[in-house]
N, C-alpha and C positions, 0 to 999 in steps of 0.2 A: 181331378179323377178321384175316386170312391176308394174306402179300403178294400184291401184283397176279397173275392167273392169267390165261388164255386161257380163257373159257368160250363156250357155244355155246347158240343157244334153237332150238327149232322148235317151231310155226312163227310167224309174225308176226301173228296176230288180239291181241283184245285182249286177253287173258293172256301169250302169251307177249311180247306187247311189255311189257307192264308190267313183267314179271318181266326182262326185259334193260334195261330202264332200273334197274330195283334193285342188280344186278350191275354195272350202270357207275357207279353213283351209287357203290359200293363198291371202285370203282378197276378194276375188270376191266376185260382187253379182251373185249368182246361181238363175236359175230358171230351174227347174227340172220338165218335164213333163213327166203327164203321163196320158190314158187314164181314167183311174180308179176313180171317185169323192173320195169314201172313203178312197182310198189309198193318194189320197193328203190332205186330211183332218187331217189324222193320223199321216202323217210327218209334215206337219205346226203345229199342234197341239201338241205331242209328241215328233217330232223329232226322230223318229221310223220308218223303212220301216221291218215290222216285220217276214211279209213273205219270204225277202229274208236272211235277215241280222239279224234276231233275234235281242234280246233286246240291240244290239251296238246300242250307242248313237248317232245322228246325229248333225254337227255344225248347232245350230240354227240360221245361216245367210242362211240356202237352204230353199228356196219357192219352194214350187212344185205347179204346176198348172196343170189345161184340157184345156187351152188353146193354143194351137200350136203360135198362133198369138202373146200372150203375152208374149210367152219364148222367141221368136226368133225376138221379137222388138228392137234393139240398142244393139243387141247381138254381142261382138266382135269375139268370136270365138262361133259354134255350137259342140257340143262334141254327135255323134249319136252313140251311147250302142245298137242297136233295134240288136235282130235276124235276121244271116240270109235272113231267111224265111219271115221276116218282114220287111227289108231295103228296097225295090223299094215301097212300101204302104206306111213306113213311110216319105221318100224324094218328095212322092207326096203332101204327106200331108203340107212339108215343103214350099215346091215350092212357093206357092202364097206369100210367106210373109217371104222371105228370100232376104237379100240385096247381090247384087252387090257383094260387096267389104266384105262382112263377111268370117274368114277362117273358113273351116269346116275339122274337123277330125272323122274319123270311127274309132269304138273301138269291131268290130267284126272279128271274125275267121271263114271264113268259103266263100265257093263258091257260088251263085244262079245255083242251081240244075237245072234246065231248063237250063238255057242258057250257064250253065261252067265261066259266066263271077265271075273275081272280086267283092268286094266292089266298091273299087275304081271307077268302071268301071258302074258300078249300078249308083252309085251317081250324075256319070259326066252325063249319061244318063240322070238322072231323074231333073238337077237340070242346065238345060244349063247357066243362070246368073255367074252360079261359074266358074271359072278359072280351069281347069282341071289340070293341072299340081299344084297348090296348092292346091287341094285335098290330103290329108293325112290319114295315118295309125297309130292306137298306137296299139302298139302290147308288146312281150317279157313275160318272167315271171311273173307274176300276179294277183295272187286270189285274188277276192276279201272280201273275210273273212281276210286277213291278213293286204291290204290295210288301210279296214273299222278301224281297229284296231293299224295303222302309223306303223308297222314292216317297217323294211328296205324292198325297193323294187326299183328296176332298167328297167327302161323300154324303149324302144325307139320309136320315132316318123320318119315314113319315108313320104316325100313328093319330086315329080321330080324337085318342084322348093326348094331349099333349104332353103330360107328365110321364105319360111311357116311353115317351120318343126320347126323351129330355134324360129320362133311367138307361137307357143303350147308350146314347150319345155321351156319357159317364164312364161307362163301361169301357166303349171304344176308343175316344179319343186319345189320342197322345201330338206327340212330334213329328210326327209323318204322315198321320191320320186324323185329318182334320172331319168334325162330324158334326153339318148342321141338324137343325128338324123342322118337317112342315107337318100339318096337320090334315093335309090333301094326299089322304091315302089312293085314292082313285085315278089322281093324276100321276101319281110318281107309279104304280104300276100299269098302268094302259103307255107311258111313257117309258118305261122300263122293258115292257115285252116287244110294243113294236118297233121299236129303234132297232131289234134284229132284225127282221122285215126289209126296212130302207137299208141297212149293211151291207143286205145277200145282194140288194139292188147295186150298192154301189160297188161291189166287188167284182158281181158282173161287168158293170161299163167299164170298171180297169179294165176286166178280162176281155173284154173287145176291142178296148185301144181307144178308149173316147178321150181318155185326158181329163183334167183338173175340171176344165169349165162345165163337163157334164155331171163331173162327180158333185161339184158344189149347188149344182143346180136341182142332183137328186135329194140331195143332203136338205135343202131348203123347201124346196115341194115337198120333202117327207114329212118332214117338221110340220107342216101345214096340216099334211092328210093323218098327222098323229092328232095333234091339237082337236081336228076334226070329232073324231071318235071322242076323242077325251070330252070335249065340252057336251056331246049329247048325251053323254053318262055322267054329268053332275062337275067334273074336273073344273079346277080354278086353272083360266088358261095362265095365270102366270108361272104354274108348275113346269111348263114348256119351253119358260125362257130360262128356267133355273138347272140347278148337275141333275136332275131325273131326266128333262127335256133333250135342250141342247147340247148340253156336255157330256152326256153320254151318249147322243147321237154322232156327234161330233170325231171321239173316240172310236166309237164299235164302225166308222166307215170307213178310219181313216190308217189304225194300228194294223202291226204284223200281229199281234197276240191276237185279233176277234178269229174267230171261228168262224163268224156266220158273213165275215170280211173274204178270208179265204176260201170258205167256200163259194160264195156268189164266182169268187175271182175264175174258180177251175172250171165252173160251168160254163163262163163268158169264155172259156178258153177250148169248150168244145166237149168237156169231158162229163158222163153221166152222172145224176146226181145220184144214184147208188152206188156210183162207184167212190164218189166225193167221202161221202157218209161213211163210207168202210173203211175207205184209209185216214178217215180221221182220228176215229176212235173216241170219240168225245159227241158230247151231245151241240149238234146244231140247234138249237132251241129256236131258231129264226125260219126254221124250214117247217116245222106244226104248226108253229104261229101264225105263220103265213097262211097255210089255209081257214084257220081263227077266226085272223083278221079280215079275211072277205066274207067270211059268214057273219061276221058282225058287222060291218058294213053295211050287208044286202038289211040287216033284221031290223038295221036303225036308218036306213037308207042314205047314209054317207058316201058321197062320192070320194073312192080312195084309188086313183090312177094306175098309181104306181102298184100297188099290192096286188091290183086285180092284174097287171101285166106282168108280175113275177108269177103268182099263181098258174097264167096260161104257161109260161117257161120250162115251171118247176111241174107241172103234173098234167098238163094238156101237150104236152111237145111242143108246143110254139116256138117258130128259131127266134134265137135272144134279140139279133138286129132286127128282125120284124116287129117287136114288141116296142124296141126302142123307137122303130117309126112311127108306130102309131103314137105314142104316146109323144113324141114331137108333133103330129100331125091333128092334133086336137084343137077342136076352137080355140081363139085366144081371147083370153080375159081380162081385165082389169083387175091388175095386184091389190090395191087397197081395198077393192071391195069385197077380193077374197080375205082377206086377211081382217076387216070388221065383222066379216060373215064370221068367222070361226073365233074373235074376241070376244064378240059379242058389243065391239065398241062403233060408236055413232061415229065414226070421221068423215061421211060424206054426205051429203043435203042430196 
């Protein structure tokens, strides 16, 4: 690990607080912002983000401010946690008072529903000063309830220039936070956004009482119809056997912490998805996605089963066990030669 640095998170829900407690636990100074006066009052004060993280304790080296300008002042690395749905509003916000030479990493899952674009992609956009190819991803297995709390956790950082990836993975790593890097920025976010996707899938079939053998089955065909997408956008399919692919699919279908787990789950259980979303209070990020992911799909003509059967669910009214039958009810295929189709590897003559 690096000597002590100035780092910066945005914004303060429960990833990026977790992720600025990591960075303090690691000697940094954090500075943690967040729109919210009281909410930073409460964490300076208490050392408390209670809203997300309940009564876990925070390392009292994290400042949280409302200041954009004062977190990202002599800031070495920026660490941006925003939604989604909030990452080009908050990179503008960033803009005026972001150096040159600062690395910046994303720590979101999920595509810009308008445009289809990336994080990544978002950022280099909104933030021309940065170096686009050191622009990075953290991604991989990850709750933040378990973070907040130092469990063992492995995650990786992807940037195209690899000395950036290698600069966070510095930053980050310690004892409980273990931080690889790949250089397949494309695949660890196309795998990062739709492994929400297959969650709401699998949370649904609990929520109808399918059992394991369905849930493992969606979890595997997901995996497929990710890989799919990925490789026609450039991805190295091995990013899909690695913690962006698999082990954070693996996770987000199968943990109480996913959101987009428990929500699939209350829908399989009859309840509307407006209603799901308000009592959550937290961002689904697997439910915009979703509709994302079929638009890109139809735009690259990838056969993706499962996302277009969630979609009819989640916004056509399709009852959930009709979707589940059809999608049993589909031709049947030979596995390996789906699975060369989407490697791109010759295993059969």
């Amino acid at each position: 690990m690096s000597g002590t640095k100035k780092t910066a998170v945005l914004v303060a829900g429960s990833w990026g607080t977790a992720l600025a407690n990591v960075l303090a636990d690691n000697g940094h100074a954090v500075c943690l912002w967040t729109r919210h006066p009281e909410q930073a009052e409460a964490i300076n004060r208490h050392h408390r983000n209670e809203r997300y993280l309940g009564d876990a304790p925070l390392n009292p080296a994290i400042r949280a401010t409302v200041s954009v300008e004062e977190a990202l002042e002599g800031a070495a690395m920026v660490l941006v946690a925003a939604p989604t749905s909030a990452m080009r509003e908050v990179a503008g916000t960033m803009r005026p008072h972001l150096s040159a030479g600062t690395l910046v990493v994303h720590a979101a899952k999920g595509l810009e529903e308008r445009t289809l674009k990336t994080m990544t992609d978002v950022l280099a956009e909104e933030l021309p000063q940065v170096d686009p190819l050191s622009i990075g991803v953290l991604t991989g297995p990850s709750h933040a309830e378990e973070v907040i709390v130092r469990h063992p956790t492995t995650v990786v950082v992807a940037a195209r220039r690899i000395e950036a990836a290698e600069a966070a993975q510095d930053l980050l790593g310690n004892g409980y936070f273990r931080v690889y890097t790949n250089p397949d920025v494309t695949g660890a976010e196309i795998a990062g956004a739709l492994k929400n996707v297959i969650a709401l899938a699998a949370g649904l079939s609990d929520g109808l009482g399918f059992g394991d053998n369905a849930k493992a089955a969606l979890i595997t065909r997901g995996l497929a119809e990710i890989a799919r997408i990925g490789k026609a956008l450039g991805a190295n399919p091995l990013t899909f056997a690695g913690l962006a692919g698999v082990g954070d699919l693996v996770v987000t279908c199968t943990s109480r912490h996913s959101r987009n787990y428990r929500a699939g789950f209350a829908v399989g259980r009859g309840k509307p998805l407006a209603d799901v979303l308000a009592e959550m209070g937290m961002v689904v990020e697997g439910v915009k996605t979703t509709r994302a992911a079929v638009r890109l799909a139809e735009r690259h003509r990838i056969d993706m089963p499962i996302a277009r059967q969630l979609y009819s669910v989640l916004f056509e009214g399709k009852p959930p066990r009709a979707a589940v039958e059809d999608l049993m009810g589909r031709v049947q295929t030979r596995e390996l030669e789906e699975i060369a189709r989407t490697s791109g590897e010759k295993w059969l003559r």
